[in-house]
N, CA, C and O atoms as a MOPAC input file, in Angstrom:
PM7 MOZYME 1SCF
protein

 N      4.93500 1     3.16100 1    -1.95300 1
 C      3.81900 1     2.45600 1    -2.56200 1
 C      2.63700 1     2.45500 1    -1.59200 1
 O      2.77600 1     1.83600 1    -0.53700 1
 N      1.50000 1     3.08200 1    -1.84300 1
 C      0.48400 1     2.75900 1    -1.35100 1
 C     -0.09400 1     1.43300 1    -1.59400 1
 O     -0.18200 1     0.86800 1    -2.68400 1
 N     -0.55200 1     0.92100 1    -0.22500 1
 C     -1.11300 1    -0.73700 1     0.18800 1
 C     -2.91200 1    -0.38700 1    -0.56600 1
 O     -3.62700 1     0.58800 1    -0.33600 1
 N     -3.17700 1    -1.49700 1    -1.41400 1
 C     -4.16400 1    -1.26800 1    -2.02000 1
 C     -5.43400 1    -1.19200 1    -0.84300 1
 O     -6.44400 1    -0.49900 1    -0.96900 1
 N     -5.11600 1    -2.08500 1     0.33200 1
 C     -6.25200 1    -1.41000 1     1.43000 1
 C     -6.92200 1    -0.61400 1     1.80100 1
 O     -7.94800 1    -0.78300 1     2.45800 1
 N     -6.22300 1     0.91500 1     1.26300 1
 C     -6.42100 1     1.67500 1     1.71200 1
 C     -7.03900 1     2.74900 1     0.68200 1
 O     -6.94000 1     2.45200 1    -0.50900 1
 N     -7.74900 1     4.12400 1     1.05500 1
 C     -8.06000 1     4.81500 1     0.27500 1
 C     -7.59800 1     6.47000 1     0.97200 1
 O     -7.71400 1     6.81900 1     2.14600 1
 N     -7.11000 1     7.20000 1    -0.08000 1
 C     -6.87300 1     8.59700 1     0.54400 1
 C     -7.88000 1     9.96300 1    -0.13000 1
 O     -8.34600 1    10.19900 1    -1.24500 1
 N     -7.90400 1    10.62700 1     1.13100 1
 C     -8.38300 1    11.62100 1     1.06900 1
 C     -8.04600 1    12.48200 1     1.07500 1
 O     -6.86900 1    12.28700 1     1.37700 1
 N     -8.27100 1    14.35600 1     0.85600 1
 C     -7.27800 1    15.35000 1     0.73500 1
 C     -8.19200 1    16.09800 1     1.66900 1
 O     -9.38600 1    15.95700 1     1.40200 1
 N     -7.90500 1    16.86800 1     2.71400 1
 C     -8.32600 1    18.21200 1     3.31400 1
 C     -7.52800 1    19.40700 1     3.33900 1
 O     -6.31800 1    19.49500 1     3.54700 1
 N     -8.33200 1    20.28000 1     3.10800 1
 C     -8.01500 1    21.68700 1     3.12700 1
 C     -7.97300 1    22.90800 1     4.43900 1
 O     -8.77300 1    23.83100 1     4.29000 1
 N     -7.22100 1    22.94100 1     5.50300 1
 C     -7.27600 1    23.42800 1     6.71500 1
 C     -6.66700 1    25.30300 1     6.18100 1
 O     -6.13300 1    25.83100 1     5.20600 1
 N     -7.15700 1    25.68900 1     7.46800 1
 C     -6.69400 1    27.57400 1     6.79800 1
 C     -5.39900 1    27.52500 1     7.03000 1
 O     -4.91500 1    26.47100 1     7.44100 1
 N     -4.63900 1    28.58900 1     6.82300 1
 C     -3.20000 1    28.88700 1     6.90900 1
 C     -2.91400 1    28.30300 1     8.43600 1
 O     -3.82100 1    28.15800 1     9.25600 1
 N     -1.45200 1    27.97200 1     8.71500 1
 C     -1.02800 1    27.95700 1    10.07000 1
 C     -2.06000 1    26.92200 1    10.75500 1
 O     -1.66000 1    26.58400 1    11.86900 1
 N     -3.19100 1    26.37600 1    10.40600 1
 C     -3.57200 1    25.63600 1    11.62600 1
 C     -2.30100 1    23.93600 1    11.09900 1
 O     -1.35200 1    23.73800 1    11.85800 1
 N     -2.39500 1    23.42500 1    10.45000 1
 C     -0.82200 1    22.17200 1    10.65000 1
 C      0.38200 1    22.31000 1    11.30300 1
 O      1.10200 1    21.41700 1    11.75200 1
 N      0.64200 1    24.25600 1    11.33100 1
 C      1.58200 1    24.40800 1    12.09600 1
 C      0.85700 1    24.33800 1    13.69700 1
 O      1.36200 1    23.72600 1    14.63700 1
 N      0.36900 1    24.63000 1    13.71900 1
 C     -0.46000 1    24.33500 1    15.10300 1
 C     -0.39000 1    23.49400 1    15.51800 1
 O      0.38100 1    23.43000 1    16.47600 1
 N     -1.04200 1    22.40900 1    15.15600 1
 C     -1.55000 1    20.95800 1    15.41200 1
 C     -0.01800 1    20.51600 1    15.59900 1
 O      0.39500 1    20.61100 1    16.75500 1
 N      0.93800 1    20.01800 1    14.57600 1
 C      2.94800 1    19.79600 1    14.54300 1
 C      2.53700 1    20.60400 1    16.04700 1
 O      1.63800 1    19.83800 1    16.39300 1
 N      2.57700 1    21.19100 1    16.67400 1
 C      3.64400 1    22.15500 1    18.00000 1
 C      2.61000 1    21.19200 1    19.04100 1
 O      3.10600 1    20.61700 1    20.01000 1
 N      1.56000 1    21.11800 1    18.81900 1
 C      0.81000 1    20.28800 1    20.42300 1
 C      1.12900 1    19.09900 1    19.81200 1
 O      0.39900 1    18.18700 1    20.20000 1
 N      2.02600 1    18.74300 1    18.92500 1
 C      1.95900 1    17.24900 1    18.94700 1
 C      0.70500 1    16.38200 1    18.70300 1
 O      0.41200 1    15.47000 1    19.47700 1
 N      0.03700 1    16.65700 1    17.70900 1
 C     -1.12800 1    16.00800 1    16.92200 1
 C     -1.15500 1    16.12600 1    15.66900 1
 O     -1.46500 1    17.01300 1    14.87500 1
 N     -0.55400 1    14.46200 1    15.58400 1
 C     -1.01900 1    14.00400 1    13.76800 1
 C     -2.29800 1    14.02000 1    13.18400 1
 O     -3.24400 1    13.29500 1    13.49200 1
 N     -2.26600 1    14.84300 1    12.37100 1
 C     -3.54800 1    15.31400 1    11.92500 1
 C     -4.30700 1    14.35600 1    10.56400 1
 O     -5.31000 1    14.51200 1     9.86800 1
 N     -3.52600 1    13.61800 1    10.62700 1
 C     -3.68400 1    12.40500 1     8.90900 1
 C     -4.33500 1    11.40900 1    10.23800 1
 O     -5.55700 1    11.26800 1    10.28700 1
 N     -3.70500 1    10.93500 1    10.98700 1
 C     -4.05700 1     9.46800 1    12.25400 1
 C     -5.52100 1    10.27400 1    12.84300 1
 O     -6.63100 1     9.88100 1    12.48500 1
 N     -5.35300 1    11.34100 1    13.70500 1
 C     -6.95500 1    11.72300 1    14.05100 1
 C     -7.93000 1    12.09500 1    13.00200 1
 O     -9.05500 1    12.53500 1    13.24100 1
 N     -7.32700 1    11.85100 1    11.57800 1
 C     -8.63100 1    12.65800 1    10.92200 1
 C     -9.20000 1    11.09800 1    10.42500 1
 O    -10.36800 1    10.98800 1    10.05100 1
 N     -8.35900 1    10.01300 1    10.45200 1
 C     -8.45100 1     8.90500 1     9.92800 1
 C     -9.34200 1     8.41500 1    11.33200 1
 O    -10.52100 1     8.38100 1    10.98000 1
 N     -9.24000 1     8.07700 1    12.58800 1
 C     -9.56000 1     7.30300 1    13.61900 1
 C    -11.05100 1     8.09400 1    13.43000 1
 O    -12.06300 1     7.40400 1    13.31300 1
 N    -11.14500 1     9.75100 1    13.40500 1
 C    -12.59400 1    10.27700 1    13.44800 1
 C    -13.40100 1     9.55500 1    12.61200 1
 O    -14.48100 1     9.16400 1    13.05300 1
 N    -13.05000 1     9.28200 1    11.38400 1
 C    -13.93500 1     9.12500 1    10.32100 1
 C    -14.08100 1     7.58900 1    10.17000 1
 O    -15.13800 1     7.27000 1     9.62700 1
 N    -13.35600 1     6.67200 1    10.48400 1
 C    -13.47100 1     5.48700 1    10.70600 1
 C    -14.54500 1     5.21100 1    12.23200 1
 O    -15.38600 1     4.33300 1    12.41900 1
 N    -14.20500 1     6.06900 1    12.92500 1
 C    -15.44900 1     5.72900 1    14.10100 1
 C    -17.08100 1     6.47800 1    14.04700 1
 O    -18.11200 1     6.17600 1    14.64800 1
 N    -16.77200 1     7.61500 1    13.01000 1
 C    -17.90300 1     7.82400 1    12.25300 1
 C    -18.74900 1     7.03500 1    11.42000 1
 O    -19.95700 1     7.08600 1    11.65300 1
 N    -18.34500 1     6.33200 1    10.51500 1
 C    -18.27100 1     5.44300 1    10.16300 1
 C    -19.10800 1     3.96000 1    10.35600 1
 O    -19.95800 1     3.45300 1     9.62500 1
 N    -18.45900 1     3.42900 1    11.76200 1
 C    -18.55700 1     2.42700 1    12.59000 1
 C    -19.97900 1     2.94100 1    13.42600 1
 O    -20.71300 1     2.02100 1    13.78700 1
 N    -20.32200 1     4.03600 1    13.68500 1
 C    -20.95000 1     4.70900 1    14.65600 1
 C    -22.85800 1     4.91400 1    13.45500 1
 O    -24.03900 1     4.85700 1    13.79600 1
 N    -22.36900 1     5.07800 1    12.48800 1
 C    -23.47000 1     5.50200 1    10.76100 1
 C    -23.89800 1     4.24100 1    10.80200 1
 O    -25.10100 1     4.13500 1    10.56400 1
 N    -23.02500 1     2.71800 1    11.14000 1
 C    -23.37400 1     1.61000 1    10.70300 1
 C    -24.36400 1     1.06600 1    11.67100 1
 O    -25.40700 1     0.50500 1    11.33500 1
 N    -24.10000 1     1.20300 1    12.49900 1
 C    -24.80300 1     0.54500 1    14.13500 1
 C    -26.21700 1     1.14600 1    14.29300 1
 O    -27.25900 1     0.49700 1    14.19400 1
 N    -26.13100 1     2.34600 1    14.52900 1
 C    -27.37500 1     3.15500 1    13.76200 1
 C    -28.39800 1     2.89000 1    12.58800 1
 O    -29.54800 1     3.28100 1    12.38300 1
 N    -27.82100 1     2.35000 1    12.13400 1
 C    -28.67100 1     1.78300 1    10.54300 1
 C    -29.54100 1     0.79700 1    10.80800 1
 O    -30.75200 1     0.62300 1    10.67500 1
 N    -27.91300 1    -0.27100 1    11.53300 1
 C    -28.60800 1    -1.38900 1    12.03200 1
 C    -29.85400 1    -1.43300 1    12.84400 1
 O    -30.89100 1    -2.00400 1    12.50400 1
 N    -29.60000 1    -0.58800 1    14.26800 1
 C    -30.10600 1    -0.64800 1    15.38100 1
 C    -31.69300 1    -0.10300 1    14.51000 1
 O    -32.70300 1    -0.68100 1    14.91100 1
 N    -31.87800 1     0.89200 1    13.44700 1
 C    -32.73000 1     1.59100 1    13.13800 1
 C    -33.79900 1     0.32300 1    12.61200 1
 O    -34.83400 1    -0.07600 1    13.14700 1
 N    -33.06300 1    -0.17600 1    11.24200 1
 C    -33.65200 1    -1.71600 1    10.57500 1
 C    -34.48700 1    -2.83400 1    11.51600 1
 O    -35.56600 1    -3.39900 1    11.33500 1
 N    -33.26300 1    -2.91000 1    12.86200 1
 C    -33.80500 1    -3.84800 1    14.05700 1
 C    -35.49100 1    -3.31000 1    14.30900 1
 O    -36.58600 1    -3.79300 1    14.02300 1
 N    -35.11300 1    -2.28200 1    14.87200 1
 C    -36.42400 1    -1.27600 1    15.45500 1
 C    -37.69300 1    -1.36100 1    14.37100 1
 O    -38.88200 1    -1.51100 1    14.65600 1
 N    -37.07100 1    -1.21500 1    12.98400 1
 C    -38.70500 1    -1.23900 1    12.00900 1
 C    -38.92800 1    -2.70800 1    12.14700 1
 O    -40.06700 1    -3.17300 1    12.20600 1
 N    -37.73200 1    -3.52600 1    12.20400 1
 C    -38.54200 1    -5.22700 1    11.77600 1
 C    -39.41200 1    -5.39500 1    13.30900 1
 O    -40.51400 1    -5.93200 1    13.41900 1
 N    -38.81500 1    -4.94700 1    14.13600 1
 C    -39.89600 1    -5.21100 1    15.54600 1
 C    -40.95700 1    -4.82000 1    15.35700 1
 O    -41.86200 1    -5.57100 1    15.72200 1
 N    -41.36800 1    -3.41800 1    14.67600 1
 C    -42.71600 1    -2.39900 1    14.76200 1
 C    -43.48300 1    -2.94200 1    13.91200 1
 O    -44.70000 1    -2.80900 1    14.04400 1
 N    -42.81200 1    -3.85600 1    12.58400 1
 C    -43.66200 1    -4.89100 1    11.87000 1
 C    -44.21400 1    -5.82000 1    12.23800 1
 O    -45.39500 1    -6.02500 1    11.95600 1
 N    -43.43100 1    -6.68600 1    13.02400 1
 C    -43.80200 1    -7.92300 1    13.23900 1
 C    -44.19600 1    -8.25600 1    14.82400 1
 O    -44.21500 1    -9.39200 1    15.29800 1
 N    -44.44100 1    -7.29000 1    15.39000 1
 C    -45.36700 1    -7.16000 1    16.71100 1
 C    -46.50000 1    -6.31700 1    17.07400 1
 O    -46.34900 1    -5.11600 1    16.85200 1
 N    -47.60500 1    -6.69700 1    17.58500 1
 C    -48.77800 1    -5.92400 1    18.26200 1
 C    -49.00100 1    -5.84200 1    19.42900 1
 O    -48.78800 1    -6.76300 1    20.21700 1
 N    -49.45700 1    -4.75200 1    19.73300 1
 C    -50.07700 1    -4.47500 1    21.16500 1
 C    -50.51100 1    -5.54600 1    21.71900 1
 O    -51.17300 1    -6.45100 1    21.21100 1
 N    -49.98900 1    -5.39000 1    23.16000 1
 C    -50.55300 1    -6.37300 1    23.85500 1
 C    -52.36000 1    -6.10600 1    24.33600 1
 O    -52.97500 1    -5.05600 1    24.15400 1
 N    -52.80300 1    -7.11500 1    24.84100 1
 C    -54.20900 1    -6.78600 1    25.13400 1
 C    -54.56200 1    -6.05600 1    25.97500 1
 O    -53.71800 1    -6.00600 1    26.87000 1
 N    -55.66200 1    -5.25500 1    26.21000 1
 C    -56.22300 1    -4.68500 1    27.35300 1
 C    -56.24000 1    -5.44300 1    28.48700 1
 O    -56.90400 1    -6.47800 1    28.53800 1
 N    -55.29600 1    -4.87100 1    29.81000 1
 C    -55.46100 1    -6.13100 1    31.03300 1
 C    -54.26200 1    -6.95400 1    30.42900 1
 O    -54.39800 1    -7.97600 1    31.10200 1
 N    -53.58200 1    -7.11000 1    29.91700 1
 C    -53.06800 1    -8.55400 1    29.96900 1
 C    -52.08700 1    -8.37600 1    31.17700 1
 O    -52.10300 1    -9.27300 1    32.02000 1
 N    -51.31400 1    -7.41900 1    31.33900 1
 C    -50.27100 1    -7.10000 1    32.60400 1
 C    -50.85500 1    -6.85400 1    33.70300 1
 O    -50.12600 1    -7.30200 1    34.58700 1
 N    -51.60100 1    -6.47600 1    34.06400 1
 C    -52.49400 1    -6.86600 1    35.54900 1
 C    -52.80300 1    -8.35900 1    35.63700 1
 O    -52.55600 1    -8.97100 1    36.67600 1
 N    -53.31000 1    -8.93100 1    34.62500 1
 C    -53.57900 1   -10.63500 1    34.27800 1
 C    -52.17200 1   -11.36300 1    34.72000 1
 O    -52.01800 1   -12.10500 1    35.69100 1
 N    -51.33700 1   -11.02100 1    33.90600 1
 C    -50.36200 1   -11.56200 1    33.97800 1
 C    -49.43100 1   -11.67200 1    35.40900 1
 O    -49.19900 1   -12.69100 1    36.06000 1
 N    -48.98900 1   -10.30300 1    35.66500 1
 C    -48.75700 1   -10.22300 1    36.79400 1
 C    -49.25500 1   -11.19800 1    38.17600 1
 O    -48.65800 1   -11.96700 1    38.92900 1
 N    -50.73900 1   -10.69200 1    38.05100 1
 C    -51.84800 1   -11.62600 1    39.05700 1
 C    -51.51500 1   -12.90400 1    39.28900 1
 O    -51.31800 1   -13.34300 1    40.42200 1
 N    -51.39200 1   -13.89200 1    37.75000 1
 C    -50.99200 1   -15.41500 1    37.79200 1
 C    -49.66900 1   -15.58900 1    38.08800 1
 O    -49.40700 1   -16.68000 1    38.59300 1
 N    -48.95400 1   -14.99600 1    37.95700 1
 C    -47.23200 1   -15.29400 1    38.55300 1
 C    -47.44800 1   -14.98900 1    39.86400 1
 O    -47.22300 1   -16.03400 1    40.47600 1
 N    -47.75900 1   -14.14000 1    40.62700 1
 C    -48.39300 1   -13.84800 1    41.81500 1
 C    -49.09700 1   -15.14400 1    42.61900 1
 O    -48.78900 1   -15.58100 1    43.72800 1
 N    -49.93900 1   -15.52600 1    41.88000 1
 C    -51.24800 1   -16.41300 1    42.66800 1
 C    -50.06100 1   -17.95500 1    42.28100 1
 O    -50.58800 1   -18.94300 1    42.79200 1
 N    -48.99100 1   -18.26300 1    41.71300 1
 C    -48.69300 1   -19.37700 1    41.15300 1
 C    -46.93500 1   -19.21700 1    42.22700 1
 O    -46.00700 1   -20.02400 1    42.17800 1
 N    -46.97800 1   -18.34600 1    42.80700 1
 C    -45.95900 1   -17.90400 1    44.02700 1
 C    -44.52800 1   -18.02000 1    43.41300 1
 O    -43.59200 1   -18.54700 1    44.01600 1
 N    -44.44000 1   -17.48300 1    42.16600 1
 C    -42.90500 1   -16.57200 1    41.52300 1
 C    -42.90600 1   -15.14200 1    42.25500 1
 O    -42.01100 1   -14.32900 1    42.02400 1

């Protein structure tokens, strides 16, 4: 019985490469599953990180001409 958790997929490899993979000892169902789940995980973060990046480019402006020489100067003159 398949656990409703889960979903399957079918791949198609050329002749002899499963016999391959069986002889070095690599399950080829567990690495094709861990790839695509960290693919996956990897598509999502990216999205995120991408979304993060536009809401910043929206909702911030250039700082002023001088303000980091300014700034700098008063942390300076205020002895940080």
């Amino acid at each position: 019985m398949v656990s409703k958790e889960n979903e399957v997929i079918s791949v198609r490899l050329k002749k002899g490469t499963m016999e391959k993979l069986r002889n070095l000892g690599i399950h080829p169902s567990e690495e094709v599953r861990k790839y695509l789940e960290d693919l996956a995980w990897k598509k999502d973060v990216r999205n995120t990180i991408d979304k993060l990046e536009s809401m910043i480019q929206q909702h911030s402006k250039p700082s002023e001409a001088g303000f980091a020489v300014r700034s700098i100067r008063e942390d300076r003159d205020e002895g940080h």
